[in-house]
C-alpha positions as CSV (number, residue, x, y, z in Angstrom):
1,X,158.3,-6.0,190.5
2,X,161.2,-8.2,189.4
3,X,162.4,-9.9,186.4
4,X,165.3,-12.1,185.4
5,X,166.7,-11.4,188.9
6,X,166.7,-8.1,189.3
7,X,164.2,-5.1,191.0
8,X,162.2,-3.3,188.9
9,X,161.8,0.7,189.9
10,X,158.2,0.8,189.0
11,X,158.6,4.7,188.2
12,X,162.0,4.6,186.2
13,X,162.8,1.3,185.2
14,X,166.1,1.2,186.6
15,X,166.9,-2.2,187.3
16,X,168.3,-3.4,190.4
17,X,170.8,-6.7,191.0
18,X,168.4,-9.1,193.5
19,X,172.3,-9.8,195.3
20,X,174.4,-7.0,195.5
21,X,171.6,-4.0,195.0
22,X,173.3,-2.4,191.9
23,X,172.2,-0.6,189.0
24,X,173.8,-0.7,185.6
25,X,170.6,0.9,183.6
26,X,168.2,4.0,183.6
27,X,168.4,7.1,186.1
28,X,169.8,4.9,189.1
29,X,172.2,4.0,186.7
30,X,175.4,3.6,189.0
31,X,173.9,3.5,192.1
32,X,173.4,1.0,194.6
33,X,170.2,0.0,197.0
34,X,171.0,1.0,200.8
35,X,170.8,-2.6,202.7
36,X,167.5,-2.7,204.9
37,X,166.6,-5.4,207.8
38,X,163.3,-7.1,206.5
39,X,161.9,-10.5,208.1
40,X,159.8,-12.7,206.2
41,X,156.7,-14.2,207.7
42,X,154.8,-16.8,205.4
43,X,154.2,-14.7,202.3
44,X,154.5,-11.4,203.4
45,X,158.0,-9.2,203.7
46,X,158.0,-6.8,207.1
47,X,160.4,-4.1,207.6
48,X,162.0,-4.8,210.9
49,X,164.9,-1.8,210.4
50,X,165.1,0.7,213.2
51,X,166.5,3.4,211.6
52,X,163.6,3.4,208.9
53,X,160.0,4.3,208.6
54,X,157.2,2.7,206.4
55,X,155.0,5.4,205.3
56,X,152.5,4.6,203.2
57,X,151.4,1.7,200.6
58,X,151.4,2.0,197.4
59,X,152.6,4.1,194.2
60,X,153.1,8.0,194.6
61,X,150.4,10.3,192.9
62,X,152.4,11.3,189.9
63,X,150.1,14.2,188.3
64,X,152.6,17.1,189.0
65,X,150.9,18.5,192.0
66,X,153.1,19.4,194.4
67,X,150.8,18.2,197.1
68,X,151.1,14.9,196.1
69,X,153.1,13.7,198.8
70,X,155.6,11.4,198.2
71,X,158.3,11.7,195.3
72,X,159.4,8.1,195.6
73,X,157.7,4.5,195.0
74,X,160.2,3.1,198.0
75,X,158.3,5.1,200.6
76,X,161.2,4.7,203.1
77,X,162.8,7.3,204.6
78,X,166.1,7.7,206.0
């Protein structure tokens, strides 16, 4: 999600600058996005970066099982 021109970490809140990928608020606070190659193709946003994998869509399951499967709302890994 964004708002007023930053990315909004659906699970923490943190707040991320749309430009330079830094955070200034929450539990990213002082940290800064990795850059990512995306392409844009009518409305939709594709990751096109080689050294990355999409893994699934969507939010993590965030009932404290273990099992879950992923810990993250990015689903990227590195």
């Amino acid at each position: 999600m964004t708002r007023d021109g930053s990315v909004v970490c659906p699970k923490h809140s943190s707040a991320f600058d749309t430009c330079e990928g830094s955070c200034d608020n929450g539990e990213a606070a002082g940290t800064t996005l990795r850059a990512i190659d995306i392409e844009v193709r009518d409305v939709a946003v594709f990751l096109t970066d080689d050294g990355l994998a999409y893994l699934s869509e969507g939010l993590s399951d965030d009932d404290g099982d273990d099992d879950a499967g992923l810990s993250s709302s990015s689903h990227l890994t590195f």
